[in-house]
TORPA-4810 file (N, C-alpha, C, O; in nm, 3 decimals):
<nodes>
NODE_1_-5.836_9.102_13.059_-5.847_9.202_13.164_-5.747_9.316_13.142_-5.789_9.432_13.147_X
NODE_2_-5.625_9.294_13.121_-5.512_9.402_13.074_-5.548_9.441_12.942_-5.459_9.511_12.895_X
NODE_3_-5.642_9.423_12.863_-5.601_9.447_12.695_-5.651_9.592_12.657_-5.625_9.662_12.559_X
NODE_4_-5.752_9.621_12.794_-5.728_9.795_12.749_-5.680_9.877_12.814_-5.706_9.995_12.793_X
NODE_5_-5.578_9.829_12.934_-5.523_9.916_12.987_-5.361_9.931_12.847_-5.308_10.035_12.807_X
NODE_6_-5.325_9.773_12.805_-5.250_9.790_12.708_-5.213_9.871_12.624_-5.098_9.904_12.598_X
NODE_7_-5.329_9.913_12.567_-5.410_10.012_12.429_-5.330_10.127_12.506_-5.303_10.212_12.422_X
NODE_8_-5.288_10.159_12.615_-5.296_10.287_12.648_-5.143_10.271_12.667_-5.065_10.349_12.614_X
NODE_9_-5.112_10.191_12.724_-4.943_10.112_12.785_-4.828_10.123_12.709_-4.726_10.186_12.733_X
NODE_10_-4.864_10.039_12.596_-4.807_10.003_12.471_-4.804_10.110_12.387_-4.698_10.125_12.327_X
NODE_11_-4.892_10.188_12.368_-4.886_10.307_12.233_-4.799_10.443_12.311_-4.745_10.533_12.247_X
NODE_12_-4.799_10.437_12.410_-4.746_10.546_12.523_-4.559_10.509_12.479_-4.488_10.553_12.388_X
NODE_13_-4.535_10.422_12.578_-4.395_10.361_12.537_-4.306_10.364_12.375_-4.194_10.397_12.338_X
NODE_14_-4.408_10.319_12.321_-4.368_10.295_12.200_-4.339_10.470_12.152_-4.229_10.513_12.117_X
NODE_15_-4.441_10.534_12.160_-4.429_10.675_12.111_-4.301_10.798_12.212_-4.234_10.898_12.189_X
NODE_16_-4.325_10.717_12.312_-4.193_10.804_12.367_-4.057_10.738_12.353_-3.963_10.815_12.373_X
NODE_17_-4.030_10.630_12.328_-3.883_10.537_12.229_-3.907_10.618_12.131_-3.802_10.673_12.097_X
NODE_18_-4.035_10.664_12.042_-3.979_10.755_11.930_-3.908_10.865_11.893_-3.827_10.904_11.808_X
NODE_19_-4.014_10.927_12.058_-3.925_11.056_12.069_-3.752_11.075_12.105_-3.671_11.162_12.073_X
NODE_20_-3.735_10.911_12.210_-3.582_10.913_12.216_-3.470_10.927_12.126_-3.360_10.983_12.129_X
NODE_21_-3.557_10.834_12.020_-3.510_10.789_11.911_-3.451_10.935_11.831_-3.339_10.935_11.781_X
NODE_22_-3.539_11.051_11.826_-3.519_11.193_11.735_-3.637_11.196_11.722_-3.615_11.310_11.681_X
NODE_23_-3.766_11.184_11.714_-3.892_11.231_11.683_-3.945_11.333_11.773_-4.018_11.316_11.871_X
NODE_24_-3.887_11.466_11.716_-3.936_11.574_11.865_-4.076_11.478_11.877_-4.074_11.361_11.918_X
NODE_25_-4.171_11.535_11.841_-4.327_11.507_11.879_-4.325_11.494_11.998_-4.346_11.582_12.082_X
NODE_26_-4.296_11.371_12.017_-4.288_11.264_12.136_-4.160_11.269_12.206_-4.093_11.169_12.234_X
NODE_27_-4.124_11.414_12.237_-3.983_11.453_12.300_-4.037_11.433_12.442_-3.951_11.436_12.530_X
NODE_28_-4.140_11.417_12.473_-4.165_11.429_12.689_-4.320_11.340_12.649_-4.395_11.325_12.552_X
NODE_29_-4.307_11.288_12.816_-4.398_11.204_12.836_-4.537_11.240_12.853_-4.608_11.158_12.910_X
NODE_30_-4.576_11.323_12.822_-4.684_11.429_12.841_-4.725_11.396_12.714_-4.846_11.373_12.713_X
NODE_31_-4.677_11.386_12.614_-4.730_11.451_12.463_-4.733_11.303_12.460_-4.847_11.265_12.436_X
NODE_32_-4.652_11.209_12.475_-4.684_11.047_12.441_-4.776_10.996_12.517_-4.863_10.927_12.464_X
NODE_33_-4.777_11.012_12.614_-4.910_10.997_12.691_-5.082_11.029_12.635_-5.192_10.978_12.656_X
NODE_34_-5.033_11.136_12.560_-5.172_11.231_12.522_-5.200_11.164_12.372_-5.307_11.181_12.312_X
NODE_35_-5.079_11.080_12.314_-5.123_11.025_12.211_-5.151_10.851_12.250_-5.226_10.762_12.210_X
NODE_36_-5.074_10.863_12.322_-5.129_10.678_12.439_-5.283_10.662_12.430_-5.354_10.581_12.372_X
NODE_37_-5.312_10.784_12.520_-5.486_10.827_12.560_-5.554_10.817_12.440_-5.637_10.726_12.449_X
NODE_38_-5.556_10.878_12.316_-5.615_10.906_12.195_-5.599_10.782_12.124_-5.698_10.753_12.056_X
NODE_39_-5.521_10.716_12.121_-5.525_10.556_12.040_-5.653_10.499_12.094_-5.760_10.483_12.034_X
NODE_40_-5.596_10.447_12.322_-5.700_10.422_12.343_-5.857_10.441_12.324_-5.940_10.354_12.297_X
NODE_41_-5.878_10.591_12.346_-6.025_10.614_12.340_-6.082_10.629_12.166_-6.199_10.626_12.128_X
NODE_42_-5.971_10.645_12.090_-6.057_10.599_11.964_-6.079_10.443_11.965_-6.174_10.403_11.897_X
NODE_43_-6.007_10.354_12.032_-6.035_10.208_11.988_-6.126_10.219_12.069_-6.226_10.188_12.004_X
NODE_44_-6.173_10.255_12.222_-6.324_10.230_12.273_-6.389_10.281_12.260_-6.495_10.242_12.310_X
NODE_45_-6.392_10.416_12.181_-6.512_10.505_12.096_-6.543_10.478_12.001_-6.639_10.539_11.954_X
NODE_46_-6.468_10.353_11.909_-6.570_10.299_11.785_-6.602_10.182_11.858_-6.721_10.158_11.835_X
NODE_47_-6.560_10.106_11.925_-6.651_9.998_11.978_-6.811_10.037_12.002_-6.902_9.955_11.984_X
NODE_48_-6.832_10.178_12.046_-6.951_10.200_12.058_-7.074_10.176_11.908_-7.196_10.179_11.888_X
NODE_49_-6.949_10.154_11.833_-7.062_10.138_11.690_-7.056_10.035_11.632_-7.135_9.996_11.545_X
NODE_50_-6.948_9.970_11.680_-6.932_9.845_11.611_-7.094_9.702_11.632_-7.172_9.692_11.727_X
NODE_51_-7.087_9.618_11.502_-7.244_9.542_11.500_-7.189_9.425_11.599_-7.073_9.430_11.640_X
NODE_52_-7.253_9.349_11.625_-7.255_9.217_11.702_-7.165_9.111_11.572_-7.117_9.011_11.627_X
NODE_53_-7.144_9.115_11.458_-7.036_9.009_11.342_-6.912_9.056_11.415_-6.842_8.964_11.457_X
NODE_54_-6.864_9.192_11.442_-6.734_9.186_11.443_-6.704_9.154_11.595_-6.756_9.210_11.692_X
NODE_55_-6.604_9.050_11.597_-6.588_8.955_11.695_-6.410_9.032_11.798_-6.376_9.001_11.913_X
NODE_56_-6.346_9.114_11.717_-6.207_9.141_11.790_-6.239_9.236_11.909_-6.169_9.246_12.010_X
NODE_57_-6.345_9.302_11.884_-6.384_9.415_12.039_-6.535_9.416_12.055_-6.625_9.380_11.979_X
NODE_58_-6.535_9.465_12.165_-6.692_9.438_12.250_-6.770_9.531_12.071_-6.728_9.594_11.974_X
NODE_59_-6.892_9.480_12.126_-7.015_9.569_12.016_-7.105_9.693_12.111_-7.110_9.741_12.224_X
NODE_60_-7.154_9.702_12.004_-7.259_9.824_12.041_-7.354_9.758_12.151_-7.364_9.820_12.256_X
NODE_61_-7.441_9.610_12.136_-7.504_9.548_12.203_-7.371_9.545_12.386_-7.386_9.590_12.499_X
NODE_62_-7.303_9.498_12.344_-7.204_9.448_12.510_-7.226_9.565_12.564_-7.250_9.569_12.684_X
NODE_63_-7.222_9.698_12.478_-7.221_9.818_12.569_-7.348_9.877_12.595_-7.346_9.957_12.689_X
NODE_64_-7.443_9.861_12.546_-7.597_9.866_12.597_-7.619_9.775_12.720_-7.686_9.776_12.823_X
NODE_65_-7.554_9.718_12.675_-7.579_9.559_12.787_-7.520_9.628_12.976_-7.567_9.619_13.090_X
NODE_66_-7.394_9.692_12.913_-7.380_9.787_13.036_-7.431_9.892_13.102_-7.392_9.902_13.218_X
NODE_67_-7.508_9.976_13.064_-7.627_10.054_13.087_-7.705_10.033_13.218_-7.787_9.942_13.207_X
NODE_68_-7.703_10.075_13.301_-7.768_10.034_13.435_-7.914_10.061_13.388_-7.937_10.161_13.321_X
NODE_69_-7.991_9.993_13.415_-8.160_10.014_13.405_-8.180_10.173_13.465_-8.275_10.209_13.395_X
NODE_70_-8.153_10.275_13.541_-8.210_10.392_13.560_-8.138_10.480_13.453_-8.167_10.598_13.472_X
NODE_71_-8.082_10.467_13.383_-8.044_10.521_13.282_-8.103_10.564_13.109_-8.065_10.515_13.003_X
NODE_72_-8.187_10.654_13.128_-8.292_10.596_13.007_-8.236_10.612_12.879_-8.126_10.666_12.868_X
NODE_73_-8.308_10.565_12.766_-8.241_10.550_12.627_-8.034_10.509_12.633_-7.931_10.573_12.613_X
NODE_74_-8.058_10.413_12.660_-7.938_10.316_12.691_-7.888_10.346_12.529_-7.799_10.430_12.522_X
NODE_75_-7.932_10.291_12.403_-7.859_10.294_12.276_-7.811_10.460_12.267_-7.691_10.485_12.253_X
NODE_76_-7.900_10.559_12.275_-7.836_10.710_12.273_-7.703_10.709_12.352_-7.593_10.741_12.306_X
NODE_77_-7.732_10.662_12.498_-7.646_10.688_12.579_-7.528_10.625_12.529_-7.430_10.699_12.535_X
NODE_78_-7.504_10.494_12.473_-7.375_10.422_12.422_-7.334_10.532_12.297_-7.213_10.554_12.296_X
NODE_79_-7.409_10.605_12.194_-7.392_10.639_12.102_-7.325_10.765_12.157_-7.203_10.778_12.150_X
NODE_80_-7.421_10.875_12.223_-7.315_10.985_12.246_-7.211_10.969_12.346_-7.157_11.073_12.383_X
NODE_81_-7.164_10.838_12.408_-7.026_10.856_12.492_-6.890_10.816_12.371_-6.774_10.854_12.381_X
NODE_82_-6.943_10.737_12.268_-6.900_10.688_12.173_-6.837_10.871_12.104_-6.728_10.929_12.108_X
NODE_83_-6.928_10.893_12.067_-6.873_11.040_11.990_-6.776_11.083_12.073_-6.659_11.092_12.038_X
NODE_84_-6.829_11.118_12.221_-6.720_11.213_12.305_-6.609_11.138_12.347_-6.519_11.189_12.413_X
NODE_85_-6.610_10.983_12.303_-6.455_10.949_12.331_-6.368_10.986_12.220_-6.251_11.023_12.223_X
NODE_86_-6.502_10.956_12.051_-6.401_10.978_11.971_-6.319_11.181_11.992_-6.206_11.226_11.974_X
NODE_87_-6.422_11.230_12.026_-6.419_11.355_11.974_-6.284_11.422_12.070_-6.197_11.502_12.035_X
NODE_88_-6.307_11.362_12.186_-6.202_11.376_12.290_-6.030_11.316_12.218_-5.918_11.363_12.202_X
NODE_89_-6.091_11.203_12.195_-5.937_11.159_12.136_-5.876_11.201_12.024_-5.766_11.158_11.993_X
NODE_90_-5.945_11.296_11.947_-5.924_11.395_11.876_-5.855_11.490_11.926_-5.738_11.507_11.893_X
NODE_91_-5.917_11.568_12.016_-5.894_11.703_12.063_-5.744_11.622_12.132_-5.631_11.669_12.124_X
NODE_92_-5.771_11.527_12.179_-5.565_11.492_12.223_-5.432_11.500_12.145_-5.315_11.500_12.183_X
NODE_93_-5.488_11.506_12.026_-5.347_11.515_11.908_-5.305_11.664_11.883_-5.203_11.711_11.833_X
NODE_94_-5.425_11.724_11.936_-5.337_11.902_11.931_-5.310_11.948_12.025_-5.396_11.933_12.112_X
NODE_95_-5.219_12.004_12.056_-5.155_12.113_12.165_-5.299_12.223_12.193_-5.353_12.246_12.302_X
NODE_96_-5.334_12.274_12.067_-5.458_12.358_12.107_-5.574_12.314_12.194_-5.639_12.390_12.267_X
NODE_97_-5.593_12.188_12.180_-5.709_12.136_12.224_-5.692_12.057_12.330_-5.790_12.026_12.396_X
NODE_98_-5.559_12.009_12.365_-5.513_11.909_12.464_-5.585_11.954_12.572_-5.662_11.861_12.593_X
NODE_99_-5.610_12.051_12.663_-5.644_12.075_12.777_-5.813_12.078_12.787_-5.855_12.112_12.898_X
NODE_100_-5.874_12.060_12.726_-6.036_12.109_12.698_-6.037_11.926_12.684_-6.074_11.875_12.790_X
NODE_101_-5.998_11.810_12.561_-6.022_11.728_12.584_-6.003_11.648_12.650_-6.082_11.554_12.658_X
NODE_102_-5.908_11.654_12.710_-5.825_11.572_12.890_-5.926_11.603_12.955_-6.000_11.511_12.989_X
NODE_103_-5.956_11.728_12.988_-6.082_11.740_13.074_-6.201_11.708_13.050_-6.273_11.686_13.148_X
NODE_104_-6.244_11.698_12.947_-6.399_11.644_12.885_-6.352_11.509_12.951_-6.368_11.480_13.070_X
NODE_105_-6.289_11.427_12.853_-6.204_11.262_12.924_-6.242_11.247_13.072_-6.330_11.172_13.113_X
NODE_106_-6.165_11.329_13.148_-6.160_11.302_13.257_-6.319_11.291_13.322_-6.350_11.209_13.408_X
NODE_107_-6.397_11.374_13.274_-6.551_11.431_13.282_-6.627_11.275_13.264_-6.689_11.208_13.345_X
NODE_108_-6.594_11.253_13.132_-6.651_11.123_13.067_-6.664_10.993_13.140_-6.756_10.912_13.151_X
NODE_109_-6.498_11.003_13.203_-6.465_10.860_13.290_-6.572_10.885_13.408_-6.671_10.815_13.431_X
NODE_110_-6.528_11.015_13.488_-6.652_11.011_13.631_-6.751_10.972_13.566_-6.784_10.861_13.607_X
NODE_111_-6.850_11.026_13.443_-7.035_11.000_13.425_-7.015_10.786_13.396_-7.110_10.709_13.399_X
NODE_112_-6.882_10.750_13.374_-6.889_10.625_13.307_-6.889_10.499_13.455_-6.907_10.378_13.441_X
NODE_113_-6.870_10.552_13.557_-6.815_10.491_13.649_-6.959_10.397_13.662_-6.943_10.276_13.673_X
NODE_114_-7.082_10.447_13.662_-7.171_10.331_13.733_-7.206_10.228_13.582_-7.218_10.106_13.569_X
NODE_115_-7.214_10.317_13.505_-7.223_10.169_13.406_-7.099_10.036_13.400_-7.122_9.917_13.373_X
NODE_116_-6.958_10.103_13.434_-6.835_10.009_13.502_-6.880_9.902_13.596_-6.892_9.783_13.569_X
NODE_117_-6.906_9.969_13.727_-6.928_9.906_13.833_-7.078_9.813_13.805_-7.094_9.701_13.852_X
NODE_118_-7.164_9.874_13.733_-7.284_9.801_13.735_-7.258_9.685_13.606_-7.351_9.607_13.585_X
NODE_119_-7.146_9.676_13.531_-7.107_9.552_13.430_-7.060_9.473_13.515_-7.100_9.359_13.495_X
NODE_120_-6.966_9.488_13.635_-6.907_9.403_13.692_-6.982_9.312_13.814_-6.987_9.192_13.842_X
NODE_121_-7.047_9.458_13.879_-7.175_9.357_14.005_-7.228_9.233_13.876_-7.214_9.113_13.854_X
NODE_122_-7.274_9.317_13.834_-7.392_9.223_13.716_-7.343_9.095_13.662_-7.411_8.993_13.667_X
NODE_123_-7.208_9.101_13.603_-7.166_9.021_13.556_-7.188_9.001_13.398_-7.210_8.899_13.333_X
NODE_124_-7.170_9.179_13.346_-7.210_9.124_13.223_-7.039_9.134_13.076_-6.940_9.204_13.061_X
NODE_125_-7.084_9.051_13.026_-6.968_8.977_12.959_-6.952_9.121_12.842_-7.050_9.193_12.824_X
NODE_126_-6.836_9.144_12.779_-6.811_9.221_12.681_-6.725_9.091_12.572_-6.651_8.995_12.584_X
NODE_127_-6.789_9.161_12.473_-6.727_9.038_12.347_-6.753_8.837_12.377_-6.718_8.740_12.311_X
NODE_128_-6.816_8.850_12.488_-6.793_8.719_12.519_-6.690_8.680_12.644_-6.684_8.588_12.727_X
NODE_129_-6.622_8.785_12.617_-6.494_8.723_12.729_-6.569_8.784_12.888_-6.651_8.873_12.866_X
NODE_130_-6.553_8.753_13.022_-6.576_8.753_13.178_-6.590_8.888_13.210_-6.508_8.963_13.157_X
NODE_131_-6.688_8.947_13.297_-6.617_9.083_13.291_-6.543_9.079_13.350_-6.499_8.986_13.418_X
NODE_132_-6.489_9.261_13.328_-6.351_9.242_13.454_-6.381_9.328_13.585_-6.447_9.432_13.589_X
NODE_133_-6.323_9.265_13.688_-6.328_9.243_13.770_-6.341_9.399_13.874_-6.244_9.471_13.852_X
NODE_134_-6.395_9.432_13.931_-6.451_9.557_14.029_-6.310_9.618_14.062_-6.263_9.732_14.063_X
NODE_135_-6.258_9.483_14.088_-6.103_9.546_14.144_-5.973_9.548_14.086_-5.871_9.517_14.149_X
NODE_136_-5.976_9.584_13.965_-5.918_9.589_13.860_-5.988_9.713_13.744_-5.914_9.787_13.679_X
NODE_137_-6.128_9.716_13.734_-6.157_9.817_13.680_-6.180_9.933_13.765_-6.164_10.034_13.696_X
NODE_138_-6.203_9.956_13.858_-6.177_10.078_13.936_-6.021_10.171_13.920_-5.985_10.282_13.881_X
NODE_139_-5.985_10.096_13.954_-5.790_10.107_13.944_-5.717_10.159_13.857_-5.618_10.232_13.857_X
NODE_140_-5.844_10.060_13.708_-5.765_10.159_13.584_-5.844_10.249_13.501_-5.801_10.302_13.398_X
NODE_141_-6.015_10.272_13.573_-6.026_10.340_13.514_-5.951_10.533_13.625_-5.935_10.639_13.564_X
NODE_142_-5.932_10.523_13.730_-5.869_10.586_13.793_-5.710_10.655_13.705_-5.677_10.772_13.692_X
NODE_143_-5.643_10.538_13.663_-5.531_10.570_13.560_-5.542_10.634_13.447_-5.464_10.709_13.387_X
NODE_144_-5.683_10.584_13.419_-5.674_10.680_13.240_-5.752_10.826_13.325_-5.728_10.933_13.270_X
NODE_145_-5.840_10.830_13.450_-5.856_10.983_13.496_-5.747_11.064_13.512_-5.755_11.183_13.481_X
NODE_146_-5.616_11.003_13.567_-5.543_11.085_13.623_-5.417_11.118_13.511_-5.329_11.204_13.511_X
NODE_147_-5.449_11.017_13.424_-5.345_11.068_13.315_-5.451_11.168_13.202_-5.390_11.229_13.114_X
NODE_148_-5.561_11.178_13.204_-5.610_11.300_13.121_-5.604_11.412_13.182_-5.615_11.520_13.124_X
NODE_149_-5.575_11.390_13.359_-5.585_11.522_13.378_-5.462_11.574_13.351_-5.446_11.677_13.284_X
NODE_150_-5.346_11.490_13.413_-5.229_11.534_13.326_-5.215_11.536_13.196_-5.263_11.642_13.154_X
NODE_151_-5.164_11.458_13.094_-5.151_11.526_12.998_-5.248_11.687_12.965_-5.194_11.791_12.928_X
NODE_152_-5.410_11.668_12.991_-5.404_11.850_12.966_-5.354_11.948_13.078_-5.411_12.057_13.088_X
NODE_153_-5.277_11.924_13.142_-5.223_11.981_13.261_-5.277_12.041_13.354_-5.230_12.135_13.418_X
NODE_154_-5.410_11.975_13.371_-5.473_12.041_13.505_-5.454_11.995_13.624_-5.516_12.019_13.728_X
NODE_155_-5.329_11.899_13.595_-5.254_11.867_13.709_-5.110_11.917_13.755_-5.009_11.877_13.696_X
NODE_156_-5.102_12.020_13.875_-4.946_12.073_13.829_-4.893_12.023_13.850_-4.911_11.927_13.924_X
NODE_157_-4.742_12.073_13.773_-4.602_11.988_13.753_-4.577_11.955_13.889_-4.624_12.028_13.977_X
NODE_158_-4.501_11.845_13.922_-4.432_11.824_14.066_-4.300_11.832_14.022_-4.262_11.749_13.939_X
NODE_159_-4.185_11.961_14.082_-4.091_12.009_14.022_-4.057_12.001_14.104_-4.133_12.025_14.197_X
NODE_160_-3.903_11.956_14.136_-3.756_11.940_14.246_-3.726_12.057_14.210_-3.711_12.111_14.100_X
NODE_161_-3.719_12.094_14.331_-3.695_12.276_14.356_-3.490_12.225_14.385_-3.443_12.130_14.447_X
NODE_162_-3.435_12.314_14.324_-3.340_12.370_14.370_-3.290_12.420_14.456_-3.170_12.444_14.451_X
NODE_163_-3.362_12.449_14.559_-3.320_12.488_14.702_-3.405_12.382_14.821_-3.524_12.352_14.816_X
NODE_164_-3.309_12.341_14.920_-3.326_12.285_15.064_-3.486_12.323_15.133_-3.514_12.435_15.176_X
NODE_165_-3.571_12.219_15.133_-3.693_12.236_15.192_-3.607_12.340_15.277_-3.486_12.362_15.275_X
NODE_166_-3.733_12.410_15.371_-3.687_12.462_15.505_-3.701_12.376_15.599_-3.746_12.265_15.571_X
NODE_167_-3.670_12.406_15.722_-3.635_12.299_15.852_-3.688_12.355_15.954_-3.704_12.473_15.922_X
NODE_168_-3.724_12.340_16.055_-3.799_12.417_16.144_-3.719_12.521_16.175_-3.764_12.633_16.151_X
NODE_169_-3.542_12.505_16.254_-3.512_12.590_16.274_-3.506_12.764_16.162_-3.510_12.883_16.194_X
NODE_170_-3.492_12.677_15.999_-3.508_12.802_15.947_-3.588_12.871_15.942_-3.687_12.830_16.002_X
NODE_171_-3.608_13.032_15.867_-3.717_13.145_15.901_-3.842_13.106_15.826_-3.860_12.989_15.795_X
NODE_172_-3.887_13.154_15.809_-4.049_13.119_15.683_-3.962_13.184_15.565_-3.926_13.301_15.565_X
NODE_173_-3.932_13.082_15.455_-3.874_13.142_15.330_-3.994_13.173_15.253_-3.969_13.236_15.151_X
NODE_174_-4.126_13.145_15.274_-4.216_13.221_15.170_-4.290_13.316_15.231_-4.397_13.328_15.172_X
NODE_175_-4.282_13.386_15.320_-4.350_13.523_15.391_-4.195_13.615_15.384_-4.086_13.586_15.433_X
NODE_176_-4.238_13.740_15.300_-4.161_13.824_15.304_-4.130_13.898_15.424_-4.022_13.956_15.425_X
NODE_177_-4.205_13.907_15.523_-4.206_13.941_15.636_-4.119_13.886_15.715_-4.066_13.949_15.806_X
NODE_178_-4.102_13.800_15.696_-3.992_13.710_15.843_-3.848_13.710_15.803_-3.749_13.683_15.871_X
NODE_179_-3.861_13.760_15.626_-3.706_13.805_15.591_-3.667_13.905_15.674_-3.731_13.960_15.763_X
NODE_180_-3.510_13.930_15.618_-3.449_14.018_15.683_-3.494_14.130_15.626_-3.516_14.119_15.505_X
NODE_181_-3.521_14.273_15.693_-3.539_14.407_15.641_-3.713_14.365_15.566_-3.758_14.447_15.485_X
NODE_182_-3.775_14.274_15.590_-3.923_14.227_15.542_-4.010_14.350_15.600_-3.966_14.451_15.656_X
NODE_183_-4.143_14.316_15.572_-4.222_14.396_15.634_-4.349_14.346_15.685_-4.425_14.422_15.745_X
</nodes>
């Protein structure tokens, strides 16, 4: 149940200890994050191609298998989410492209949500192992949304301002008007 939130956990951490370490790259959690994301979605964007022999990650079949019946041409559909994870987790290793593929990502996860939810009502198994669980995959696929939107930063910074919220008694500090000599 954790082993692909891991993929994302583990390569994140590890790459920002690098940056501690002296590896600008991975100097802020943004850029390790964005290479966290790109490990992950290349390891679940070739699962989309992988045959039913190889036994370490779900196959092409487990992920057809997820496909809700109103969904037509189920094998296309596994094949092109497969590309746009790889293609996405691409576009995460450049600064140029970071913001276009966070957002595709983020795009990807919303269109992915009912084949999620409809593996788990259903009960259908990936690799063999249980699926996981409604309330557990909601949660994280929510985590890898909100970290693509950040890392391409279409989430703004939350920055500790340097100056004292205001307080009721003080004036409106963002209307120039209620300054002194304002207008």
């Amino acid at each position: 149940m954790f082993g692909t939130l891991m993929m994302f956990v583990v390569p994140t951490f590890v790459l920002r200890l690098l940056g501690l370490a002296g590896v600008r790259r991975f100097a802020t959690w943004r850029v390790a994050a964005a290479y966290g994301l790109a490990f992950l979605f290349t390891m679940t964007g070739l699962a989309h191609f992988v045959p039913d022999s190889v036994t370490v990650m779900p196959s092409h079949s487990d992920l057809v298998a997820m496909v809700p019946g109103a969904i037509p041409f189920p094998d296309f559909a596994v094949y092109a989410t497969g590309v746009l994870e790889l293609a996405g987790a691409a576009g995460l290793l450049f600064a140029g492209t970071r913001r276009w593929a966070g957002l595709g990502l983020a795009g990807l996860l919303v269109v992915m949500v009912p084949a999620n939810i409809y593996a788990a009502v259903e009960n259908i198994p990936l690799n063999g192992e249980p699926p996981t669980p409604l309330w557990f995959r909601i949660p994280e696929q929510i985590v890898y949304f909100a970290a693509a939107l950040w890392v391409s930063q279409a989430l703004p910074a939350i920055r500790r301002s340097h100056t004292e919220l205001p307080t009721v008694a003080d004036p409106d500090t963002t209307n120039p008007a209620a300054q002194p000599g304002g207008r």
